[in-house]
py3Dmol code that shows the C-alpha trace and the ligand (Angstrom):
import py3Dmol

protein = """\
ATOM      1  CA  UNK A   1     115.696  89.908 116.930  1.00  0.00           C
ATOM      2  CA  UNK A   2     113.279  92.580 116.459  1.00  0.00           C
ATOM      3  CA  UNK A   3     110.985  92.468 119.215  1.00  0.00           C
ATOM      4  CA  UNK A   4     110.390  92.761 123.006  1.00  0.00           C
ATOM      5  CA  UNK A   5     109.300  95.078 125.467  1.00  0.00           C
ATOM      6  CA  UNK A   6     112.837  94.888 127.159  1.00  0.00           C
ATOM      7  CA  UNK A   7     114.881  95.402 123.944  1.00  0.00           C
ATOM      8  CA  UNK A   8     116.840  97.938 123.913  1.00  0.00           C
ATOM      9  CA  UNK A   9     114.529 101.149 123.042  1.00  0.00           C
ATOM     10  CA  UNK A  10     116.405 103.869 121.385  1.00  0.00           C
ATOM     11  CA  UNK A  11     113.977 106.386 120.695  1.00  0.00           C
ATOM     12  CA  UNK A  12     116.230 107.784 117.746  1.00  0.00           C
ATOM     13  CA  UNK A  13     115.749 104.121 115.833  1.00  0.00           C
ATOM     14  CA  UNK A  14     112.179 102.817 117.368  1.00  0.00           C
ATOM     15  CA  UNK A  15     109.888 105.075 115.913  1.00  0.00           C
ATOM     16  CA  UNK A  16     106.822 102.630 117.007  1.00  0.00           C
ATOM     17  CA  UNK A  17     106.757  99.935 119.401  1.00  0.00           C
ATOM     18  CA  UNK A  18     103.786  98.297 120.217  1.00  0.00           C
ATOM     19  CA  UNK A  19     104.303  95.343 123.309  1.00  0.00           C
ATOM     20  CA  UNK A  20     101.477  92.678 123.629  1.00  0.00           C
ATOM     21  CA  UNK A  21      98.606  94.901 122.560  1.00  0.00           C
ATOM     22  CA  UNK A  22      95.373  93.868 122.815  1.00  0.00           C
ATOM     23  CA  UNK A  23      91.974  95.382 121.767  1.00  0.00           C
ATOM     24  CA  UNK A  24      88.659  93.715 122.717  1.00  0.00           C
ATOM     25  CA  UNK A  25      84.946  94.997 121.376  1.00  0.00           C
ATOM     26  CA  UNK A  26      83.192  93.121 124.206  1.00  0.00           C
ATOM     27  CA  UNK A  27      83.318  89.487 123.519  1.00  0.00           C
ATOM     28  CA  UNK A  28      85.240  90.283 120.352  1.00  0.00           C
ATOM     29  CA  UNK A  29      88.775  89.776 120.417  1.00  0.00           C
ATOM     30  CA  UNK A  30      89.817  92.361 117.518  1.00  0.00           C
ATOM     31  CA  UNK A  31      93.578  92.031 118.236  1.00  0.00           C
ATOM     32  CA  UNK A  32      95.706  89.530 120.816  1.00  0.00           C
ATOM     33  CA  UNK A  33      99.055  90.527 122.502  1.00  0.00           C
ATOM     34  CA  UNK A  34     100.499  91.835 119.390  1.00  0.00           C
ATOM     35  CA  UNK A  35     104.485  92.875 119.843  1.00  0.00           C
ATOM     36  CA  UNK A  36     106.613  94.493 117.554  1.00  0.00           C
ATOM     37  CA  UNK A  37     108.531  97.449 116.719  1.00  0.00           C
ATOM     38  CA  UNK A  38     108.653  99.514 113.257  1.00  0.00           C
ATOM     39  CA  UNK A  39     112.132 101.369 113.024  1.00  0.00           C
ATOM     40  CA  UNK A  40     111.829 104.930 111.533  1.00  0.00           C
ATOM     41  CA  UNK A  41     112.225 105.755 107.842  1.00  0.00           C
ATOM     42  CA  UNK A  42     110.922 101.804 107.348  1.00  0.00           C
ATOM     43  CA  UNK A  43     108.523 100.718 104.451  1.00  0.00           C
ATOM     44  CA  UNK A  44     106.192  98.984 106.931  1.00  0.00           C
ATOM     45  CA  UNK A  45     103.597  96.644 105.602  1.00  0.00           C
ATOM     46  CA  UNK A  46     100.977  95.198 107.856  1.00  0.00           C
ATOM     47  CA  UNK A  47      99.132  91.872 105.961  1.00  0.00           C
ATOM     48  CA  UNK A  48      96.451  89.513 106.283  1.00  0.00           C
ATOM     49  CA  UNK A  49      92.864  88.477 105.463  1.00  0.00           C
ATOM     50  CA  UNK A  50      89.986  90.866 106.115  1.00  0.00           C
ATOM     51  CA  UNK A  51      88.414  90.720 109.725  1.00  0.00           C
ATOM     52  CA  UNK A  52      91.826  90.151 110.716  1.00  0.00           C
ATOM     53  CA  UNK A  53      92.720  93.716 112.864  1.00  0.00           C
ATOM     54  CA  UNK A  54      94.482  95.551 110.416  1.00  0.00           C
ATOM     55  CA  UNK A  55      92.235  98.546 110.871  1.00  0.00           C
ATOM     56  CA  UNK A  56      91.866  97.996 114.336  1.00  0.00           C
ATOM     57  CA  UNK A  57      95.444  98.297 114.714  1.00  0.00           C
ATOM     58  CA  UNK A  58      95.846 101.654 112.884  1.00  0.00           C
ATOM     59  CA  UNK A  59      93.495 102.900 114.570  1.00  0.00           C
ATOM     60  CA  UNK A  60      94.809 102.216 118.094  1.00  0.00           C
ATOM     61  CA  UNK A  61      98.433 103.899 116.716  1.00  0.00           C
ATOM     62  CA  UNK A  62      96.612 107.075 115.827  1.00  0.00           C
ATOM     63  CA  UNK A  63      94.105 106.460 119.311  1.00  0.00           C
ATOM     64  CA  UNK A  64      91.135 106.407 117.351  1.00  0.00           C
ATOM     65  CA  UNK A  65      90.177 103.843 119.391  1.00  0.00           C
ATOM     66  CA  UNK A  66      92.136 103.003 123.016  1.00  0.00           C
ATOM     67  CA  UNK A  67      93.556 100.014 123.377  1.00  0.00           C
ATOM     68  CA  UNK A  68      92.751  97.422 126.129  1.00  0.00           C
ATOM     69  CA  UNK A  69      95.802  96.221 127.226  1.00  0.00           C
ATOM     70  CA  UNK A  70      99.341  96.756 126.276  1.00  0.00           C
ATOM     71  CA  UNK A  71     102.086  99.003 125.920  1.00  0.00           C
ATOM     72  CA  UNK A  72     102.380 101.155 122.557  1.00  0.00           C
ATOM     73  CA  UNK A  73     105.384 104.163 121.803  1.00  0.00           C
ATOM     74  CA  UNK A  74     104.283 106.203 118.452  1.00  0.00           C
ATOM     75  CA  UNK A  75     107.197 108.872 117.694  1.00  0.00           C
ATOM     76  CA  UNK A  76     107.412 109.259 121.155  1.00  0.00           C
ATOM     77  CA  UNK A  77     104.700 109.188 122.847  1.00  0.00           C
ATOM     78  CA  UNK A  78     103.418 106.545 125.136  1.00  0.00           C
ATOM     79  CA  UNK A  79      99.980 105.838 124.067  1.00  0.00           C
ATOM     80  CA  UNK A  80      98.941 104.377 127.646  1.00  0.00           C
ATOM     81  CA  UNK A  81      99.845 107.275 129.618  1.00  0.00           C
ATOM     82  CA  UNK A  82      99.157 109.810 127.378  1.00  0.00           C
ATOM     83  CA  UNK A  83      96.625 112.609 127.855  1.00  0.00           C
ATOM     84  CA  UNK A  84      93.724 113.872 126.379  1.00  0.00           C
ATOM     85  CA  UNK A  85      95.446 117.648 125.298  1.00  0.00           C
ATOM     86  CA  UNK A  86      98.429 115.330 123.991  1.00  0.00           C
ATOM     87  CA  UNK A  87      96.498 113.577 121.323  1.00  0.00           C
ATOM     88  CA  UNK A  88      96.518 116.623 118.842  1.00  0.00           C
ATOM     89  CA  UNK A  89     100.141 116.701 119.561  1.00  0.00           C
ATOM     90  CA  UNK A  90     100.728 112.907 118.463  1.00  0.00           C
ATOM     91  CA  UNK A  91      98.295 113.356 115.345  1.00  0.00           C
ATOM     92  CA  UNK A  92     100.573 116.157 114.331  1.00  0.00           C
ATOM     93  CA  UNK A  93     103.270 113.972 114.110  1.00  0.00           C
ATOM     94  CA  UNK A  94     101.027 111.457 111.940  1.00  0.00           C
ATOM     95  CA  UNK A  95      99.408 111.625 108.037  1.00  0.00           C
ATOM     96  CA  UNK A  96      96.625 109.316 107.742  1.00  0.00           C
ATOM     97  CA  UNK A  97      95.214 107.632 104.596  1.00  0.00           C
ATOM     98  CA  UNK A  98      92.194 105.552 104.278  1.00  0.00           C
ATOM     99  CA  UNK A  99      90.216 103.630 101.574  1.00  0.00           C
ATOM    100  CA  UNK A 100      87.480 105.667 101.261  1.00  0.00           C
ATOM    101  CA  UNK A 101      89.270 108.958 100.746  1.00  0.00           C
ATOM    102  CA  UNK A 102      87.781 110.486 103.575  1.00  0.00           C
ATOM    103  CA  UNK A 103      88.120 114.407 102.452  1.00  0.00           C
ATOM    104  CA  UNK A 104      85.131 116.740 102.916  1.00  0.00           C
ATOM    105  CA  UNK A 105      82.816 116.800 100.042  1.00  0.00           C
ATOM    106  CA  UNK A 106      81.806 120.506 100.352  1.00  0.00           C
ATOM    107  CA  UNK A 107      85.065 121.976 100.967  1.00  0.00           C
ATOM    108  CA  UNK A 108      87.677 122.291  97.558  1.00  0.00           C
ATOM    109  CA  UNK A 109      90.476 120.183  97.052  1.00  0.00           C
ATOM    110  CA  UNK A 110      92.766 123.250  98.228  1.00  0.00           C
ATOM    111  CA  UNK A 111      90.712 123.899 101.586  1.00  0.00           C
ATOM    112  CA  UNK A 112      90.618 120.044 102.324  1.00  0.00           C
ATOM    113  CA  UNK A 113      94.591 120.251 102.867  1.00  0.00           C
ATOM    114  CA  UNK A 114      94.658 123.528 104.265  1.00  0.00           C
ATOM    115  CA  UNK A 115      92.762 122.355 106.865  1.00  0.00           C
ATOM    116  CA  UNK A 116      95.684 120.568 108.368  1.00  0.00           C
ATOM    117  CA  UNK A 117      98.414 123.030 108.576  1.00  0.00           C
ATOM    118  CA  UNK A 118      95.064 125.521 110.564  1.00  0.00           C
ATOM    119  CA  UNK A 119      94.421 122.450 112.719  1.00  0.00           C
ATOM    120  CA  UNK A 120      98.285 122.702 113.625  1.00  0.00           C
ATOM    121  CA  UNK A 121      98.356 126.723 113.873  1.00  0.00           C
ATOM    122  CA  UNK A 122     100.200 127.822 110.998  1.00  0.00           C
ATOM    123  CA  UNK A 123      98.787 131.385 110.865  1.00  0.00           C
ATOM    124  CA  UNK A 124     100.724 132.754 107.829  1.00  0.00           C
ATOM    125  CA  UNK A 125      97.950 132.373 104.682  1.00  0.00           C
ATOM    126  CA  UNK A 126     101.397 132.470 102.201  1.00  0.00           C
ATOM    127  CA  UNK A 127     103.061 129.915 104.264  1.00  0.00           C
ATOM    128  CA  UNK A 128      99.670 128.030 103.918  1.00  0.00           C
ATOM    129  CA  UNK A 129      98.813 128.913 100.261  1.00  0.00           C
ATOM    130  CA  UNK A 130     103.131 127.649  99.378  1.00  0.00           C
ATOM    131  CA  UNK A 131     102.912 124.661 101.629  1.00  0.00           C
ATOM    132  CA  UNK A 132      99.456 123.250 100.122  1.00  0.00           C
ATOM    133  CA  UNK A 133     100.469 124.551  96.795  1.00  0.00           C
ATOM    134  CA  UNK A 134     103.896 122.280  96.987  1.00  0.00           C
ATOM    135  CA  UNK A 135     101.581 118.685  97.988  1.00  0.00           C
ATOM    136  CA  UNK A 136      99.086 119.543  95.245  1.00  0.00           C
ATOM    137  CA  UNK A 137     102.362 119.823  92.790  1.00  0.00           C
ATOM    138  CA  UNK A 138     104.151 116.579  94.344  1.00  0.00           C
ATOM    139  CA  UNK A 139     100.817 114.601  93.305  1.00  0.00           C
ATOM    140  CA  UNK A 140      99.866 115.992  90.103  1.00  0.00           C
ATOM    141  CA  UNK A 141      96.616 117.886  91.111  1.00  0.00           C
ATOM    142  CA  UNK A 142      98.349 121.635  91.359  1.00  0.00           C
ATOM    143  CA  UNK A 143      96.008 122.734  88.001  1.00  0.00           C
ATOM    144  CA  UNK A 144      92.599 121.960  90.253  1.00  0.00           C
ATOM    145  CA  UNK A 145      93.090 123.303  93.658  1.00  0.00           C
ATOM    146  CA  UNK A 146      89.148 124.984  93.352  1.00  0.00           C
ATOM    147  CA  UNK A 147      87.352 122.235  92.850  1.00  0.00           C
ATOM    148  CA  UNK A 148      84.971 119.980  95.044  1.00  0.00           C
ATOM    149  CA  UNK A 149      86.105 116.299  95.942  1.00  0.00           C
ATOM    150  CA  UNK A 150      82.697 114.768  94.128  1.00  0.00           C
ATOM    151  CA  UNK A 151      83.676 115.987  91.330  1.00  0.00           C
ATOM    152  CA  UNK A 152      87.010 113.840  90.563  1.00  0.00           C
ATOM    153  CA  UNK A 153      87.493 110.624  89.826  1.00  0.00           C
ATOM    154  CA  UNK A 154      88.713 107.414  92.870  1.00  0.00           C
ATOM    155  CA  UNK A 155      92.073 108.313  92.545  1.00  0.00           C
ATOM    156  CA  UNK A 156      92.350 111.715  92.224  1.00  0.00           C
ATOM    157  CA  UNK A 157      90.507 111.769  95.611  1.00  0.00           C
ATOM    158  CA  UNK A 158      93.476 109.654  96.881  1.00  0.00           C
ATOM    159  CA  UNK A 159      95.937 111.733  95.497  1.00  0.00           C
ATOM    160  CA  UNK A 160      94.555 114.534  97.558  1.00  0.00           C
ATOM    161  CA  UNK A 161      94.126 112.535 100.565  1.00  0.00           C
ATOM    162  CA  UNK A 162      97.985 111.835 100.286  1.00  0.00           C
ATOM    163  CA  UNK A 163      98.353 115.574 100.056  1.00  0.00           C
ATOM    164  CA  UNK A 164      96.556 116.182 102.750  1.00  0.00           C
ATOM    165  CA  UNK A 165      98.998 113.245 104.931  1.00  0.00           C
ATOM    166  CA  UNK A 166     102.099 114.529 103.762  1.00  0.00           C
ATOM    167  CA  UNK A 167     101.187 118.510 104.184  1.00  0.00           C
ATOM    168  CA  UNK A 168     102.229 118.773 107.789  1.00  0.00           C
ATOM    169  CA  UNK A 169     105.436 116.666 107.242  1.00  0.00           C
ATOM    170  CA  UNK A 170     104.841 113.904 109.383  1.00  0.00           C
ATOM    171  CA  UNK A 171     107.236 111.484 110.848  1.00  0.00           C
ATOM    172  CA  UNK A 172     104.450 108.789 110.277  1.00  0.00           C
ATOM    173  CA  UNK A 173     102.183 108.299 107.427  1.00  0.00           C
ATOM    174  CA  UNK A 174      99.579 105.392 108.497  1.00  0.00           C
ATOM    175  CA  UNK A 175      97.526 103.971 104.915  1.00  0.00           C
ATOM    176  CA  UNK A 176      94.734 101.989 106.009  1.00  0.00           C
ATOM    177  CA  UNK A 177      94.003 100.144 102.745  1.00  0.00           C
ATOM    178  CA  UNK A 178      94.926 103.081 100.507  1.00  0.00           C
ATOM    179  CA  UNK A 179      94.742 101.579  97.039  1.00  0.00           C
ATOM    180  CA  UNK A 180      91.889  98.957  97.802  1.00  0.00           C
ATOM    181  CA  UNK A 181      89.165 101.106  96.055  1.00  0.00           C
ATOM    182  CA  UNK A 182      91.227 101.834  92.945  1.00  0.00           C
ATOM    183  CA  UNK A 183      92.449 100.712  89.663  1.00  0.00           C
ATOM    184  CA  UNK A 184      95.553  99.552  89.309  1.00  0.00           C
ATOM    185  CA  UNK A 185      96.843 102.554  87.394  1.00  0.00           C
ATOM    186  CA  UNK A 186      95.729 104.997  90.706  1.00  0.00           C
ATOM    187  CA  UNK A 187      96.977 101.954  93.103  1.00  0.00           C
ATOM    188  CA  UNK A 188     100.433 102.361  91.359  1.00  0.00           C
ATOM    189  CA  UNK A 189     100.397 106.318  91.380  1.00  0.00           C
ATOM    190  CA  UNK A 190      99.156 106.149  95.217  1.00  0.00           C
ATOM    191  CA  UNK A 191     102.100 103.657  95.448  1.00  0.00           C
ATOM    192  CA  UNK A 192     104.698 105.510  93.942  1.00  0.00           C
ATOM    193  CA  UNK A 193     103.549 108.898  95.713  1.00  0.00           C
ATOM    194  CA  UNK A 194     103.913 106.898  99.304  1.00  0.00           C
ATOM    195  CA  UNK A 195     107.613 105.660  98.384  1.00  0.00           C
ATOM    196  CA  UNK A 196     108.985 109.008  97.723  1.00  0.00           C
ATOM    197  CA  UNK A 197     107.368 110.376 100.642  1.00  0.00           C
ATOM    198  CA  UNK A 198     109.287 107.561 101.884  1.00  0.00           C
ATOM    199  CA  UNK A 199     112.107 108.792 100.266  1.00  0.00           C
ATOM    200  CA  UNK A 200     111.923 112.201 101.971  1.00  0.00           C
ATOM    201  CA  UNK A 201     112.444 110.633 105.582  1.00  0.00           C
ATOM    202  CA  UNK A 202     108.814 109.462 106.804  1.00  0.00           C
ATOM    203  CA  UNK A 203     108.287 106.287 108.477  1.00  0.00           C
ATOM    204  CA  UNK A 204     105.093 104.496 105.991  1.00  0.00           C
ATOM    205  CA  UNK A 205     102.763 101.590 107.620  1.00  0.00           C
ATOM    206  CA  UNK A 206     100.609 100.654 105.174  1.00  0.00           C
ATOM    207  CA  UNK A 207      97.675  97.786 105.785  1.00  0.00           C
ATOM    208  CA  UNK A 208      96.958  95.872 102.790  1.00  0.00           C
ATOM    209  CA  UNK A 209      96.011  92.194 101.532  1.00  0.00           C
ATOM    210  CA  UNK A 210      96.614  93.986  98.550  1.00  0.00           C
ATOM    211  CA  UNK A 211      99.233  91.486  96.380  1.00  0.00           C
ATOM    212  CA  UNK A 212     100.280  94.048  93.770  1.00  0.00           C
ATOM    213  CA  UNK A 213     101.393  96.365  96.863  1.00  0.00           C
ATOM    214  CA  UNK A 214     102.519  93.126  98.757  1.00  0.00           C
ATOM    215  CA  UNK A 215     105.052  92.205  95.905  1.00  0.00           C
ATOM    216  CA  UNK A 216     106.025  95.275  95.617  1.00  0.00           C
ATOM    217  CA  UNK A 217     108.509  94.738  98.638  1.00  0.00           C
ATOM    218  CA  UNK A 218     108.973  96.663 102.148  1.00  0.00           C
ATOM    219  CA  UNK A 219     111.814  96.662 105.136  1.00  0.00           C
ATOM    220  CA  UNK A 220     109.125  94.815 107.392  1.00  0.00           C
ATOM    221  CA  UNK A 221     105.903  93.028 107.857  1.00  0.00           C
ATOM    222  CA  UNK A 222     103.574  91.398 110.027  1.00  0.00           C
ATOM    223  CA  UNK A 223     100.513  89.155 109.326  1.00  0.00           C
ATOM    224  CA  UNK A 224      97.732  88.894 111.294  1.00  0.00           C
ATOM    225  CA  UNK A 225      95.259  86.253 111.131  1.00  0.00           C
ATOM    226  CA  UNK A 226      92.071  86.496 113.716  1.00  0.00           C
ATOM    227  CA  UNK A 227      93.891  89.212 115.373  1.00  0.00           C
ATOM    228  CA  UNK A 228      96.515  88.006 116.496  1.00  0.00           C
ATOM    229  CA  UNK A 229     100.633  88.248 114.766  1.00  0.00           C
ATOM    230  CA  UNK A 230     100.921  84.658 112.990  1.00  0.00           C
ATOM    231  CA  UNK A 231     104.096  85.691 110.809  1.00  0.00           C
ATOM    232  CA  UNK A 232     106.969  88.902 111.110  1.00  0.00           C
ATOM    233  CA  UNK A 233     109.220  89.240 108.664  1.00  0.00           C
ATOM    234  CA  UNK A 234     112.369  91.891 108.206  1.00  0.00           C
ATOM    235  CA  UNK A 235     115.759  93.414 108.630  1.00  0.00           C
ATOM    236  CA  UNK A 236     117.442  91.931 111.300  1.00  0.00           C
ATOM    237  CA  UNK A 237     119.287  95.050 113.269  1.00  0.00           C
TER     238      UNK A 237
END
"""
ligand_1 = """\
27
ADP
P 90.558 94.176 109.006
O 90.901 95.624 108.930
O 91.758 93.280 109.019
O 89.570 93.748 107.961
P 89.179 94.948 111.434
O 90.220 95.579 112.274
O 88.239 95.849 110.709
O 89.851 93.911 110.433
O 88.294 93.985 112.352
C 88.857 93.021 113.236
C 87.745 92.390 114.075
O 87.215 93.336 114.988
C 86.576 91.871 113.244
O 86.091 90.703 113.853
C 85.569 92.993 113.369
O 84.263 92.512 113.206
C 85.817 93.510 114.775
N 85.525 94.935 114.921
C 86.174 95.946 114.297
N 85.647 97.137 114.674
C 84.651 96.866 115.563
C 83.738 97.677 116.315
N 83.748 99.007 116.233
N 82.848 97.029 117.108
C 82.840 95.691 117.209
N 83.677 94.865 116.535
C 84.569 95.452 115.716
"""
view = py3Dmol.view(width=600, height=400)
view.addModel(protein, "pdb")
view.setStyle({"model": 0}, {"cartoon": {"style": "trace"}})
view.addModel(ligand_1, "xyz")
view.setStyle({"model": 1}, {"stick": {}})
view.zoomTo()
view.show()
């Protein structure tokens, strides 16, 4: 039984629990009463066909968008109550990926994750320089810190993105389609690089109708189809 708003909610094990969530764009129904709960430190996959509110849903757990009904926890924090001068405060706790990269062009690869750890008040420039210095290292880009984004190749880009998530050590690291503009040799590196960050304690939800990444395996799933949950799968606990 993994679901329901009355289940016991132990804060230490629930690390997101989203209760018959809904999200409308006016007459569009994006995502319908979706329920269910992502333990932490879980390898979190959320599936199905494009159009079908996989993006929608990330971006209602890092309140890109608000939701329109529905009852969401993320590390915490309860998304429906929460205030404006909170949300820094829950994306701290978040690293987000996305398919197109998303870094800024004119800024070098080292600025691009330095950004995060300003954003979040670190005001040392060696804590700074050894923090970014130690995500460049973990995904192979330490020898090109200096250079632009333009300049590298698909998935180098990624790699630097998943610097740039893992930099302020989140609890959460949310991949919205991270591997869906790459070859499979980047896919598999962007892979790898999310399991051991993974490995290190963070919770990953990744979206994907990716089937390399699906076959690759995970501790939990959910399908969507036409936004709403046709299919869960996962540990029982
Ligand atoms: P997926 O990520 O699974 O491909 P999306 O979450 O992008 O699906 O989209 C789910 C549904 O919501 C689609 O019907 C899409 O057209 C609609 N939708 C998504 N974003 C918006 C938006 N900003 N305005 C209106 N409709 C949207």
């Amino acid at each position: 039984m993994r679901f329901g708003r009355n289940m016991l909610f132990d804060p230490e094990k629930t690390i997101i629990r989203l209760f018959e969530v809904s999200k409308h764009y006016g007459e569009t129904d994006a995502l319908v009463d979706i329920t269910f709960d992502v333990r932490r430190n879980e390898f979190f996959f959320i599936s199905g066909p494009s159009g079908a509110g996989k993006s929608t849903l990330m971006k209602l757990l890092y309140l890109g968008e608000p939701m329109s009904s529905g009852y969401a926890i993320v590390d915490g924090m309860n998304l429906t109550r929460i205030k404006k001068k909170q949300i820094p405060l829950l994306r701290r706790r978040l690293g987000i990926i996305f398919q197109d990269y998303r870094l800024i062009p004119g800024k070098s690869v080292f600025d691009n994750v330095a950004l995060v750890l300003e954003a979040a008040g670190v005001a040392s420039r060696r804590e700074i320089r050894d923090r970014v210095m130690e995500v460049l290292e973990k995904v192979g880009m330490a020898d090109r810190p200096d250079v632009c984004p333009p300049t590298l190749s698909g998935g180098e880009q990624q790699r630097i993105a998943v610097a740039r998530a893992m930099v302020g050590r989140p609890s959460i690291i949310l991949a919205d389609e991270p591997t869906a503009s790459l070859d499979p040799e980047s896919a598999e590196t962007i892979f790898d690089l999310l399991v051991a960050a993974h490995d290190e304690g963070a919770t990953i939800v990744i979206t994907t109708h990716d089937r390399y990444l699906l076959s690759k395996g995970c501790t939990g799933i959910v399908y969507l189809k036409n936004g709403r949950c046709i299919h869960s799968d996962g540990v029982d606990r």
